[in-house]
C-alpha positions as CSV (number, residue, x, y, z in Angstrom):
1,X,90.6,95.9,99.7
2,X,92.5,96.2,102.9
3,X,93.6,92.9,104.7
4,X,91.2,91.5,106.7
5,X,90.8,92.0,110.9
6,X,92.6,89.3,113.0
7,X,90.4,87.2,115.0
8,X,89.8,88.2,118.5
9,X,89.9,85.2,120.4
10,X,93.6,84.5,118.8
11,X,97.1,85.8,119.0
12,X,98.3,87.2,115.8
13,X,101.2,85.1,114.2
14,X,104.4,85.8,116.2
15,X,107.4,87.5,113.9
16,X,109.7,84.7,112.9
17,X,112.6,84.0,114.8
18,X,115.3,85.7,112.5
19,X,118.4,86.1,114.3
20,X,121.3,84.3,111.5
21,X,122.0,87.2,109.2
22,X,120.7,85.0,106.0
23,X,116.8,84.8,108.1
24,X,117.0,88.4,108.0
25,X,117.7,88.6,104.9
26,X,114.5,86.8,104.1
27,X,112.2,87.8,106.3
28,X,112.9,91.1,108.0
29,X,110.5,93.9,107.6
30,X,108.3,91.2,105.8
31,X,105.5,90.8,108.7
32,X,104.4,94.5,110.0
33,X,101.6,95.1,112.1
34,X,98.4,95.3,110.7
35,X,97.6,99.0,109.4
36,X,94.7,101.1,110.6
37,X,94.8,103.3,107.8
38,X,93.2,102.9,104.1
39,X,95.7,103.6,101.0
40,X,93.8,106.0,98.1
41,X,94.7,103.5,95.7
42,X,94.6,99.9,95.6
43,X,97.9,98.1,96.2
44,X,99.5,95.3,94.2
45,X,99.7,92.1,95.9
46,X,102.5,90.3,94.0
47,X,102.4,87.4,96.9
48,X,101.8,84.5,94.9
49,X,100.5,83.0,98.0
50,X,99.0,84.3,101.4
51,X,99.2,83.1,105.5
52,X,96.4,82.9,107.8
53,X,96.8,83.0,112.0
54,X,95.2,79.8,112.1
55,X,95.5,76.5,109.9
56,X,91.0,75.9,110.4
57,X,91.1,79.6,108.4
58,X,93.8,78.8,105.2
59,X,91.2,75.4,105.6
60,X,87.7,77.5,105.1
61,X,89.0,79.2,102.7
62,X,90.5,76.5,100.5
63,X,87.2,75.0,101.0
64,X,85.1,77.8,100.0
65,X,83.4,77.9,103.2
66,X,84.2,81.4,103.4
67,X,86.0,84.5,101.6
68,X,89.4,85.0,101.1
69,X,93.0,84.3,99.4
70,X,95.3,81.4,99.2
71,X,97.0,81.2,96.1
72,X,97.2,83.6,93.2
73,X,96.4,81.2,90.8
74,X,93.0,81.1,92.6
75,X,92.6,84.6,93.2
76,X,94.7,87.9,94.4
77,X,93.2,91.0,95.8
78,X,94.2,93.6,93.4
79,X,92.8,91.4,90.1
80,X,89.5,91.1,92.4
81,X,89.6,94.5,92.6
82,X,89.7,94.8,89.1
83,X,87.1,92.2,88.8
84,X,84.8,94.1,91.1
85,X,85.2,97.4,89.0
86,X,84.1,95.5,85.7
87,X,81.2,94.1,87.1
88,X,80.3,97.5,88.4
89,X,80.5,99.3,84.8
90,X,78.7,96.1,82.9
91,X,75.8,95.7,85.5
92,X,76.6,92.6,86.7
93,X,76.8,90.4,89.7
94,X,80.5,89.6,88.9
95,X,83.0,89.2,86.6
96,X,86.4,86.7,86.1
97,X,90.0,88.5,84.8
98,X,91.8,86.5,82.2
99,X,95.4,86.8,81.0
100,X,94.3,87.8,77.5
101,X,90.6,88.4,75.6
102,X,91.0,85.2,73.8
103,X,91.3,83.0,77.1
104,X,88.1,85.1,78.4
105,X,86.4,84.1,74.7
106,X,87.7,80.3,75.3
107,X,86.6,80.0,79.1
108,X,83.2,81.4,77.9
109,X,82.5,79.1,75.2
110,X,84.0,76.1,77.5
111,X,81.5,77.2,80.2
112,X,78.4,76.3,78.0
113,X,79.4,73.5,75.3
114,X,80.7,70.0,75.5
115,X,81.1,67.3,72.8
116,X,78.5,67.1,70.7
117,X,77.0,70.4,71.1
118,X,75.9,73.8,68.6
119,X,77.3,77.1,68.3
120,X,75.3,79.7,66.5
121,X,78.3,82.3,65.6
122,X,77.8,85.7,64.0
123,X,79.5,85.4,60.6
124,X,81.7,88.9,60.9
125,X,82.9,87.2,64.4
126,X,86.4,88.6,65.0
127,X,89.0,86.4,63.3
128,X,90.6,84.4,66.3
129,X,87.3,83.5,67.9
130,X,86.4,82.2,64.6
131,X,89.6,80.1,64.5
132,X,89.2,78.8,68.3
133,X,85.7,77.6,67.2
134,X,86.4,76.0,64.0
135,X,90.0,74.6,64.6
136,X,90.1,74.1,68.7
137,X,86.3,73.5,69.4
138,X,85.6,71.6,66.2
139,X,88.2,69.0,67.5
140,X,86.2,68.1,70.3
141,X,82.6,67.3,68.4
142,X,81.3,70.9,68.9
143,X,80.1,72.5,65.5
144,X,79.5,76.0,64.9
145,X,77.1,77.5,62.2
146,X,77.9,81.2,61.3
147,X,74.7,83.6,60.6
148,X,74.0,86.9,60.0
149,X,73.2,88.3,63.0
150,X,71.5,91.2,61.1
151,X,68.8,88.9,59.4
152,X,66.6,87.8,62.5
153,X,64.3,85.6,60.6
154,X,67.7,83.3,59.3
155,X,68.7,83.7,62.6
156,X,65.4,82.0,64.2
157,X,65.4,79.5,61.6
158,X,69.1,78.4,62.8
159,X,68.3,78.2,65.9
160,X,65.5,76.1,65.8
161,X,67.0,73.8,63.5
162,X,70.8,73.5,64.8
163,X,69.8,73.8,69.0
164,X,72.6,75.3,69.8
165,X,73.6,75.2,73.8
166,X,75.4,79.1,73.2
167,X,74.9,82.0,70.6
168,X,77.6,84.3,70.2
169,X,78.6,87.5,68.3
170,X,79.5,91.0,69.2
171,X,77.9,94.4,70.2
172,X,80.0,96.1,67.1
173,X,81.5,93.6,65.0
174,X,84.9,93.4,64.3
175,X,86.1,94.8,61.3
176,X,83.0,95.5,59.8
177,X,81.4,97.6,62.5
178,X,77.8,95.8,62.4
179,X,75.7,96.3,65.4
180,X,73.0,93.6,66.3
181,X,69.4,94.1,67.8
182,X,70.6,92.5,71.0
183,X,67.5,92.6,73.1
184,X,65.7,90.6,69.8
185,X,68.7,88.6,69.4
186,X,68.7,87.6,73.5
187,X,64.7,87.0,73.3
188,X,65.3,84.4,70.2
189,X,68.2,82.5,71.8
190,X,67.0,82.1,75.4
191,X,63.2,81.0,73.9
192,X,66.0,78.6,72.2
193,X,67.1,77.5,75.4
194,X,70.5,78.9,74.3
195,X,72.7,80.7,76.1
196,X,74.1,84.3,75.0
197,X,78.1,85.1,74.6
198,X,78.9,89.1,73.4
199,X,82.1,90.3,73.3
200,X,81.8,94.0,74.3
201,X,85.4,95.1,73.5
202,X,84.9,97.5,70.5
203,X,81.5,99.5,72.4
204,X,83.4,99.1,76.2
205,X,81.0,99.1,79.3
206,X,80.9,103.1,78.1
207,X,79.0,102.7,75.2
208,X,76.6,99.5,75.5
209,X,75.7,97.5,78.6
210,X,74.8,93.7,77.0
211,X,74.1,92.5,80.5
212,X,70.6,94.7,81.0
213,X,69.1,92.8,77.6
214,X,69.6,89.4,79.0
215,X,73.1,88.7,77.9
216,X,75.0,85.6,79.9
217,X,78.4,86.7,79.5
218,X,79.9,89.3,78.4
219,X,83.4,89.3,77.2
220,X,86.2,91.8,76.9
221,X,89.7,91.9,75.5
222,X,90.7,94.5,78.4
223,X,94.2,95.2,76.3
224,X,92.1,97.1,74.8
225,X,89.4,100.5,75.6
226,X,89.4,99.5,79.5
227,X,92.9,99.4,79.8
228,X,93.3,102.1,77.2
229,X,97.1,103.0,77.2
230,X,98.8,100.4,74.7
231,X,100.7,98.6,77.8
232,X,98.8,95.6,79.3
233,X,97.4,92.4,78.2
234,X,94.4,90.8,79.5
235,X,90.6,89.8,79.2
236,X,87.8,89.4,81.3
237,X,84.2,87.6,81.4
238,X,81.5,90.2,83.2
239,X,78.1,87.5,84.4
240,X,76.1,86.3,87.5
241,X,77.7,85.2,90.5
242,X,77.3,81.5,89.6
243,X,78.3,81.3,86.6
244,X,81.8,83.5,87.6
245,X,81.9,80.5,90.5
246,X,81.9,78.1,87.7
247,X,84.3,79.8,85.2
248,X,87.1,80.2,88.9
249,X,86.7,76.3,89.6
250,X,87.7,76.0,85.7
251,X,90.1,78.6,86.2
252,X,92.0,76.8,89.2
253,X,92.4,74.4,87.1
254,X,93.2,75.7,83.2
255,X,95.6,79.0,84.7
256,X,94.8,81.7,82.4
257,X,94.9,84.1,84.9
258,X,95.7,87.8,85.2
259,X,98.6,88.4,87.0
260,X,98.5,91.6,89.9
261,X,100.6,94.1,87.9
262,X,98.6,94.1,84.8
263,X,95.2,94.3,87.0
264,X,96.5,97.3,88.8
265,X,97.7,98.7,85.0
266,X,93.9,97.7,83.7
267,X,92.4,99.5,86.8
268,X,94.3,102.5,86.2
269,X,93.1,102.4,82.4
270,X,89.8,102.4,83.1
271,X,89.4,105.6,85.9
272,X,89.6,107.5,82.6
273,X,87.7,105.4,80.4
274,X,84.7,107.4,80.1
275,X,86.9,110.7,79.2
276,X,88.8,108.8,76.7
277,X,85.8,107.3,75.3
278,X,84.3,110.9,74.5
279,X,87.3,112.0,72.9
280,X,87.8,108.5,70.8
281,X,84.6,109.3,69.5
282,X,84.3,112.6,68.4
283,X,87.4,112.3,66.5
284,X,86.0,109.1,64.9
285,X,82.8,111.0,64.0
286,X,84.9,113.7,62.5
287,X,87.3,110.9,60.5
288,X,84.2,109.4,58.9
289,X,83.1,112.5,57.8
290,X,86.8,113.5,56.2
291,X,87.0,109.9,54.3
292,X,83.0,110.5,53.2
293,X,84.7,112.9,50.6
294,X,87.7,111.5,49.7
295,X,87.5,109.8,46.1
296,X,90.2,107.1,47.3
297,X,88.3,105.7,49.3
298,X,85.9,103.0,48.3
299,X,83.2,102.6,51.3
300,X,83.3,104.0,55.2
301,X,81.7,101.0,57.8
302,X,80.8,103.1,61.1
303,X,78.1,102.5,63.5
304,X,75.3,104.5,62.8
305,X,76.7,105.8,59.7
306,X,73.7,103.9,57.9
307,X,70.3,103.5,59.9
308,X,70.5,101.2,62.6
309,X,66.7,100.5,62.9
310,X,66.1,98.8,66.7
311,X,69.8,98.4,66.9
312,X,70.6,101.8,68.1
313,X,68.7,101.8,71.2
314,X,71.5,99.4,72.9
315,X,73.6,102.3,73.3
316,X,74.1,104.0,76.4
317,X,73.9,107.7,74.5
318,X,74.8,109.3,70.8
319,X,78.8,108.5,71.3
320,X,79.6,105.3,68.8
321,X,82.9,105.0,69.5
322,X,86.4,104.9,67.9
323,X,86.3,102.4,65.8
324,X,86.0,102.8,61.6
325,X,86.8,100.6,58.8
326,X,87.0,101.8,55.4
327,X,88.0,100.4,51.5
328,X,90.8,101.7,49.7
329,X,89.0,101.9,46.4
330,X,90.9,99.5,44.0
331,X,93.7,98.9,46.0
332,X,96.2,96.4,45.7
333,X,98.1,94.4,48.6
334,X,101.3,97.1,48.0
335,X,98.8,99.5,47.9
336,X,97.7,98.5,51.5
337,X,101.5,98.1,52.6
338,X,102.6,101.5,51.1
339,X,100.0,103.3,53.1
340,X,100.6,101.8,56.3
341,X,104.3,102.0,55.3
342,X,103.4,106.1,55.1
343,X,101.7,106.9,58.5
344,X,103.5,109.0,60.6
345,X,101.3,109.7,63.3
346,X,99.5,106.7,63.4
347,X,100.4,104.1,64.0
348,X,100.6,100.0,61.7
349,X,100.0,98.1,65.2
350,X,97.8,94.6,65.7
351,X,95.5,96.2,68.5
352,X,92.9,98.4,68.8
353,X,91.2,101.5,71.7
354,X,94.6,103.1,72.9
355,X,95.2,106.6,73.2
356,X,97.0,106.4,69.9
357,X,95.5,105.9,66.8
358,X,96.4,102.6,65.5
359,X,95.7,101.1,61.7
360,X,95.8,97.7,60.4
361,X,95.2,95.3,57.2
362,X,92.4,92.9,58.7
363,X,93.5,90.7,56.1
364,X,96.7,90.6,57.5
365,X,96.3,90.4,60.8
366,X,92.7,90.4,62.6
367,X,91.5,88.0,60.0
368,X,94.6,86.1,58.6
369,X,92.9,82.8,59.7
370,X,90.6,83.1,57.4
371,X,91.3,82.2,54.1
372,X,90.6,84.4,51.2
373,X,87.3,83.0,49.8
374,X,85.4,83.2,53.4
375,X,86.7,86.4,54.1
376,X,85.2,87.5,50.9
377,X,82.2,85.7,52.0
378,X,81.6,87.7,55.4
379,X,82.5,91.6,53.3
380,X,85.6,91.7,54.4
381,X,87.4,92.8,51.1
382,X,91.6,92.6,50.2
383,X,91.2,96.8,50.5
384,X,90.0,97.0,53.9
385,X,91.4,98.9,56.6
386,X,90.7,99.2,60.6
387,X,91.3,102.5,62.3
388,X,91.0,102.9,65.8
389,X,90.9,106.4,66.1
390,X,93.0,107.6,69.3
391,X,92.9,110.7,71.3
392,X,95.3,113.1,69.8
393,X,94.4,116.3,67.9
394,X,92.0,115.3,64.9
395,X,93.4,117.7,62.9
396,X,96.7,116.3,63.0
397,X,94.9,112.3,62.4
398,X,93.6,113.7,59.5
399,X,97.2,115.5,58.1
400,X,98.6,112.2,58.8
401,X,95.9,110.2,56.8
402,X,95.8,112.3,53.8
403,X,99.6,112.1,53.2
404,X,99.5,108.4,53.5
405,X,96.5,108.7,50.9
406,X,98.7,111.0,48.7
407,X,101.7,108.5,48.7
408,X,99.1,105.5,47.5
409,X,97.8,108.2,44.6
410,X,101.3,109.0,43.6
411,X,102.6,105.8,43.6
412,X,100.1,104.8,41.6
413,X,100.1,107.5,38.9
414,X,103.6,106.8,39.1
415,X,103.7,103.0,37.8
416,X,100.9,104.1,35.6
417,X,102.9,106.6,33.9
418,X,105.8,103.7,33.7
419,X,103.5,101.3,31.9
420,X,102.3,103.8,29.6
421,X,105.7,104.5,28.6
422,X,106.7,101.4,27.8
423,X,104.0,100.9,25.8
């Protein structure tokens, strides 16, 4: 990503003429000489905007007539670079950065649909992109029908009745952890005529590649397993070289970019994303064996934890990742509170695939949109918990866990013994 060679045939810009103190001020030590050396890592360009020797090459490149940078807004070479690495791990020709996942999921449904036009939508679709279909998309004439994804026949029969111009869910479904038969689910929608969204942010590029069934885009909340560390926000759309063409005109336009110091953050997540993704899982594996036996708990959702039929053979290998739901059984809304209120070591946060293990209340948070009677209609029950299961010692996850459980129990036997009494 070093700057590009200066042409041949001209002089390189002269060094402004800076001789009033305030000039240098400004400008000295601003304009070096180009360097003939290559840094290990790649810098951050927080230039909002960027000079060329010759007005006919800022021109060529405003014009798309060849490669290059102008404006920040339109691109910057350290969030290319971190485009460049995403397209690398999906399989793809390209992929766009976004300042968050949700304005990668919005730029990716605005890509395909205009007034008037069908969305086939998983019905377990995470609980903001349900919202930005049925509140912002609805608004402009575009309807969405929500299917389970699971049931291929209802699926078909959707799909040839509604004609949707984009069919979108995701490779593990947030919060329920449902995986879909993408290459069956691809071959139904494009026969369709439809295009195919996935958001790949609970699997990462580590676990599933969407792109090699047929896929269109693929969609990440990067804030989450490729940046990995809890301390940047941003998103990203991972597709062919035309259609990331298309989504940067859009993008010139609507703004949601990502700025240089949260690529460079994202880029630095993901050198380690295949190590933390290994550990994420094998801890998860060994949660959703612990909470298997505990007699609080209700029901354990984890991918692969029942047979996934045609399913499994999207994933890359036998990890399945870091992410587990599971019921309290019989629990109230305090019930919920007190045993987030109890975790020591991990921790009541509204995100998910850091390091650190990270619990929330779906129905307080990932799904709050909803309202109770269609979250109740997709599984999603007052009880249910999300745990992304970090990297730290499992044993010490599981201490944590079972003291929060404990405080539930005693609580409970406590205002049970209360009532009793007073009876």
């Amino acid at each position: 990503m070093s700057l590009p060679p200066s042409n041949g045939s001209r002089p390189e810009r002269s060094h402004p003429v800076a001789n009033g103190f305030a000039s240098r001020a400004v400008h000295a030590g601003e304009h070096p000489p180009r360097p003939d050396f290559r840094p290990t890592g790649i810098p951050i360009y927080p230039s909002t905007a960027f000079v060329y020797e010759a007005s006919e090459d800022l021109d060529a490149v405003f014009g798309n007539e060849r490669a290059g940078y102008v404006y920040t807004r339109y691109a910057n070479p350290t969030t290319r670079a971190l485009e460049v690495a995403i397209a690398s791990l999906e399989g793809t020709e390209d992929a766009v950065a976004y300042a968050s996942g949700m304005a990668a999921v919005h730029a990716a449904i605005l890509l395909e649909v205009q007034a008037g036009d069908r969305v086939v939508a998983a019905r377990d679709v995470y609980g903001a992109t349900y919202a930005v279909l049925t509140n912002i998309f609805a608004t402009f004439g575009v309807k969405t029908t929500f299917v389970d994804m699971g049931d291929l026949d209802q699926l078909e029969t959707i799909l040839r009745e509604v004609k949707p111009r984009l069919v979108a869910c995701e490779t593990i479904s947030n919060p329920l952890l449902r995986v879909p038969n993408l290459p069956a689910l691809v071959e139904l929608a494009h026969r369709h005529r439809a295009k195919v969204l996935v958001d790949n942010t609970f699997a990462s590029p580590a676990l599933v590649n969407p792109a090699k069934f047929g896929v269109d885009s693929v969609v990440h909340s990067t804030t989450k397993y490729l940046g990995g560390h809890g301390d940047v926000t941003g998103g990203a759309i991972a597709t062919s070289t035309a259609r990331a063409d298309e989504l940067r005109e859009i993008n010139k336009l609507t703004g949601a970019i990502l700025g240089p110091f949260e690529a460079w953050l994202t880029l630095r997540g993901i050198k380690t994303l295949p190590l933390r993704v290994r550990q994420h899982s094998a801890n998860a594996a060994e949660v959703v064996r612990w909470l298997g036996q505990r007699p609080e708990i209700g029901r354990v959702y984890y991918p692969g934890l029942d047979d996934l039929g045609p399913a499994a053979a999207i994933f890359n290998g036998p990890e399945r990742g870091g992410m587990i739901a599971f019921e309290l059984r019989d629990a109230t809304q305090t019930d919920i509170f007190r045993f987030l209120d109890s975790l020591r070591l991990c921790l009541p946060a509204t995100t998910l695939g850091d390091v650190y293990s990270l619990v929330l209340s779906p129905p307080m948070s990932s799904h709050r949109a909803l309202t109770p009677e269609q979250r109740a209609e997709v599984g999603i029950s007052e009880g249910l918990i999300r745990l992304s299961v970090g990297i730290e010692d499992v044993a010490d996850i599981l201490a944590d866990l079972d003291q929060a459980l404990q405080a539930v129990g005693l609580a409970a036997a406590g205002a049970g013994a209360s009532t009793a009494h007073r009876e």
